[in-house]
N, C-alpha and C positions, 0 to 999 in steps of 0.2 A: 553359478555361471555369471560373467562379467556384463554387463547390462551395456546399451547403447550408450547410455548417459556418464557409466562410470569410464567407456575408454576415452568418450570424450574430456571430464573431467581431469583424466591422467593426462591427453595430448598437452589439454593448457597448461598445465605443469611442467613438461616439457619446453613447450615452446616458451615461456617464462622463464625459463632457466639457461635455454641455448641463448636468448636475445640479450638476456644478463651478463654474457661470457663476451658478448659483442659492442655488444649498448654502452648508454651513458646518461647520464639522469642531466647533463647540464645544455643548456643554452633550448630548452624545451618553449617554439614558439607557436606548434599546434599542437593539439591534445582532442582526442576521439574518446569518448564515453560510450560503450556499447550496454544497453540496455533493454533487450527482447523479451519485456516482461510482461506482467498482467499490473493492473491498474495501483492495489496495495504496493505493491512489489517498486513502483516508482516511486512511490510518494516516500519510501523509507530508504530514500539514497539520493531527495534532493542535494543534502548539504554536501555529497559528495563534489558539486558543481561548487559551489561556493566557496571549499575549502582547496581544490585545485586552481581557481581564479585569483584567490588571495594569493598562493602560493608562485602563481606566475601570472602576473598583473597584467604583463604584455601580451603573451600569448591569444591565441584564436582557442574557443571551446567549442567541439562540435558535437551533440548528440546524436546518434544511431537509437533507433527507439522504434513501436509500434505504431502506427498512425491514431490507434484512436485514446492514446493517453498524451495525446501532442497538447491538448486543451492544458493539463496539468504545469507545464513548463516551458508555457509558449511566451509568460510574461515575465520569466527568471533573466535577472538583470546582470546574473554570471555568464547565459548561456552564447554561444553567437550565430549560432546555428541549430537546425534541427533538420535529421536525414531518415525519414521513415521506408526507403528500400534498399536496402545491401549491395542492390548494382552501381547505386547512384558513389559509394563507397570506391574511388577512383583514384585516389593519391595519398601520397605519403603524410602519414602524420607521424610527432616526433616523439607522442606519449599514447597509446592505446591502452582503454583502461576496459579490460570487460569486465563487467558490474553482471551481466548474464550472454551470452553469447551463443552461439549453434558452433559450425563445422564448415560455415562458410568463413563467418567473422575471424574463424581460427586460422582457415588458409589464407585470405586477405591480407591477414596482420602477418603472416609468415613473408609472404609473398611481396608485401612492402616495404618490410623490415622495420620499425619503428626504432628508435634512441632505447626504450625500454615498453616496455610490456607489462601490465600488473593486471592479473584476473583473480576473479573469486575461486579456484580452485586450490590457490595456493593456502587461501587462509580457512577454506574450508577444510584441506587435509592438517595445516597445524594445528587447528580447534579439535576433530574428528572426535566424536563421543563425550566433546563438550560447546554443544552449538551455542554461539554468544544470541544477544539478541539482533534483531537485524540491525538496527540503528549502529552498534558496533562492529560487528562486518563487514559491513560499508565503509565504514573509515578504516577501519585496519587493514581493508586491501588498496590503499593510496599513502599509509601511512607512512609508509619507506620515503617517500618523497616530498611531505606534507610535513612542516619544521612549523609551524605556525605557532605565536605565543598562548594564542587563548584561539585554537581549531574548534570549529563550528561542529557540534556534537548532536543535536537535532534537526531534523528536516524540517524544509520551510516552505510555505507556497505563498505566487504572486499572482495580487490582483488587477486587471487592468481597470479603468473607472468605467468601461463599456460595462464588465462584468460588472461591478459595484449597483449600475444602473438597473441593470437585468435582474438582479435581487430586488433591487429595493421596488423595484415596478411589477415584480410577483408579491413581494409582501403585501402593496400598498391596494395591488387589486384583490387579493383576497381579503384583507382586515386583517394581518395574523400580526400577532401582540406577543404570546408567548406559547414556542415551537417546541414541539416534541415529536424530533424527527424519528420514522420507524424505517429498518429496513429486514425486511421479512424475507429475503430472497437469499439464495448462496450459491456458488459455480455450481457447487455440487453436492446433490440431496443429503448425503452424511452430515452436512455441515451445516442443516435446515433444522432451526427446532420448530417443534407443532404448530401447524398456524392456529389451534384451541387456542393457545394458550398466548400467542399475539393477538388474539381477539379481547380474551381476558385482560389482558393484560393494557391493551389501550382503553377498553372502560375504563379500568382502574388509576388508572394516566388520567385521563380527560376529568373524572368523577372528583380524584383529591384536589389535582394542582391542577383543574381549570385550563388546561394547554390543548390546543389547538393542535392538530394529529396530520403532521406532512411525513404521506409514505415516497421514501427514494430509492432508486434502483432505476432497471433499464425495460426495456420491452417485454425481455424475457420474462421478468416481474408481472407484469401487467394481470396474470392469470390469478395469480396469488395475492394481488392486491385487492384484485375483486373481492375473490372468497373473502377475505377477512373483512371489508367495507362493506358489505351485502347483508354481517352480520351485525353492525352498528348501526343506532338508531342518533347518533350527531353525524351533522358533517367535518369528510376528513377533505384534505388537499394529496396533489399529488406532483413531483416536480418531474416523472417521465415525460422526455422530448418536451420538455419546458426549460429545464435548464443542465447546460454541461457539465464536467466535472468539475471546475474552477468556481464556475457560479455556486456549485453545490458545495467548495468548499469554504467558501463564505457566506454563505447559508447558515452553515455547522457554526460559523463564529459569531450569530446572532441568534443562536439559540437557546431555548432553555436546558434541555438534555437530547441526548442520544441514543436508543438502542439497537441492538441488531448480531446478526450472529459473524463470525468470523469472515472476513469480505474487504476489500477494495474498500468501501465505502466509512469503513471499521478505521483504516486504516488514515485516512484525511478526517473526520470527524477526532481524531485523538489528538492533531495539532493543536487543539483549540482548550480553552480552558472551560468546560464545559461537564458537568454529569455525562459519564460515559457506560452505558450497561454492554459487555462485551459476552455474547456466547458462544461458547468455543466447543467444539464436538472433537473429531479426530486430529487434531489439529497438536502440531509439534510442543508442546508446553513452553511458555516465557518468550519464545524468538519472534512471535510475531503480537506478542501483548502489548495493548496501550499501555502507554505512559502516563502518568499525573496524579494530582492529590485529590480529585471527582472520578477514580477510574475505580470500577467494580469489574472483575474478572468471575466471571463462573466455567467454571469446566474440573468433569470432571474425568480424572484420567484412571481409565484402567489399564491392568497388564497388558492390553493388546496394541495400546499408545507406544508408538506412532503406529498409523497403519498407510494403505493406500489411497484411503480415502473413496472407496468404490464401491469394494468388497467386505463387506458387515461380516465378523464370525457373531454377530449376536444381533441379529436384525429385528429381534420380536421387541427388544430392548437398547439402540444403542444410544451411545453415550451421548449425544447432544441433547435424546429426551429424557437423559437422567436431571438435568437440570426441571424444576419444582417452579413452578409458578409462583408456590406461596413464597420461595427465597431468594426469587427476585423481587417480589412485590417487598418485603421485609427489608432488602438492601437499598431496597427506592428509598420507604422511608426514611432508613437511617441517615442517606446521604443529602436526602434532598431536606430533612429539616432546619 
């Protein structure tokens, strides 16, 4: 049976293709980015803004986005706007690019007709059973109109010096020297490994290399941050409702390493040149993997990859606790010597 998500996926295709038969790629003076994502999910389609900016210098760029990943690209110096409710979405623009969109966004864009139209459906059905990673998905559904000599190929984030302040005045009240950011939390339980073994596992942190232990994440954390500080006899920090996502990603860029499981958080800490320990459970292989030459990847994948992410057929064992303590502690050393 055809799923909610796939006839939507087919409309945008359509509509991409009728707007193509009408449209025209030139004299593009506003441009609409729709992005109804989750927090990762943004952070891996900044350069999409910068690589349409360059491409049309004069132009207006207006983001459609979530309200609460507005912190992430509220200081991007491509952006000109930023529109976090769909009604507010009122007037003609002459490029609409959905990056993730609904069934609103999709009548909207019919409904005002854009120059051209480019969504993520189109290059998800030419890849189909060969998913790129996300960072090129992103550019390849702009890329028909994106000529650029040297096209911006990673996403970037900006910092305001408010945000700079807000760091450096949490480092400076706690004493922290050198960070080993934890994030213990995940959307969703599949994708949690054992907090054991994040208790283990921050001794082990704190014991060799001496770092100072800030757990991040959101409220919803807060339960699981206990549990595992409750079992530690140092003190750790904590940046819940202390600091936003922007601050926290300049945080990650003064740190010493990173761990955490597959997450938003994952996702902005991989900007940075930094020791990255990434755990991945049920999670799609390569498309959402950090980048870099400090990046350790654990996961592992069985026959049942991908799945739903909900539904365990192997709940007494799955696959995010197939991941060993002792082969993350093993890959610490290796990298962090």
């Amino acid at each position: 049976m055809i799923s909610k998500e796939q006839i939507l996926f087919l409309a945008n295709i359509v509509a991409d293709k009728f707007i193509h038969l009408f449209g025209s790629k030139n004299k593009i003076k506003n441009i609409l980015v729709v992005k109804l994502d989750e927090i990762g999910d943004m952070v891996t389609c900044t350069h999409v803004f910068e690589n349409l900016k360059k491409q049309y210098p004069n132009s207006s760029l207006k983001v459609l986005c979530k309200p609460f990943v507005t912190s992430l690209i509220e200081n991007d110096p491509f952006i000109d706007g930023i529109i976090t409710d769909t009604k507010l979405w009122n007037s003609k623009y002459d490029l609409v690019v959905e990056l993730r969109g609904n069934w609103i966004t999709l009548l909207k864009s019919m409904y005002y007709f854009p120059k051209c139209r480019l969504s993520r459906a189109q290059v998800r059905f030419k890849n189909r059973g060969k998913q790129l990673h996300e960072y090129q998905t992103n550019f390849e559904i702009i890329s028909s109109v994106v000529k650029l000599e040297q096209p911006i190929l990673k996403p970037k984030l900006y910092f305001s010096e408010k945000n700079k302040t807000n760091v450096q005045a949490f480092i400076k009240e706690n004493e922290l020297n050198k960070i080993a950011l934890f994030h213990i939390g995940a959307r969703k339980k599949l994708r949690q490994w054992n907090l054991d073994n994040f208790v283990q596992l921050a001794k082990f942190t704190h014991l060799n290399y001496q770092t100072q232990l800030v757990f991040v994440g959101s409220e919803d954390d807060i339960d699981d941050i206990n549990k595992v500080t409750n079992e530690l006899d140092f003190k750790t920090y904590s940046i819940v409702n202390k600091l936003n996502l922007i601050e926290f990603a300049h945080l990650c860029s003064l740190s010493y390493l990173y761990i955490g499981n597959e997450s938003g958080p994952l996702q902005i800490a991989s900007l940075y040149p930094i020791p990255i320990f990434a755990l991945f459970g049920p999670g799609v292989p390569h498309v959402f993997y950090p980048k870099g030459d400090k990046v350790k990847i654990f996961h592992h994948i069985l026959d049942c990859n991908p799945c739903d992410q909900v539904h365990c057929v192997l709940p007494e064992n799955p696959c995010i606790n197939r991941i060993t303590l002792e082969e993350v502690c093993h890959e610490m050393v290796n990298i962090l010597k």
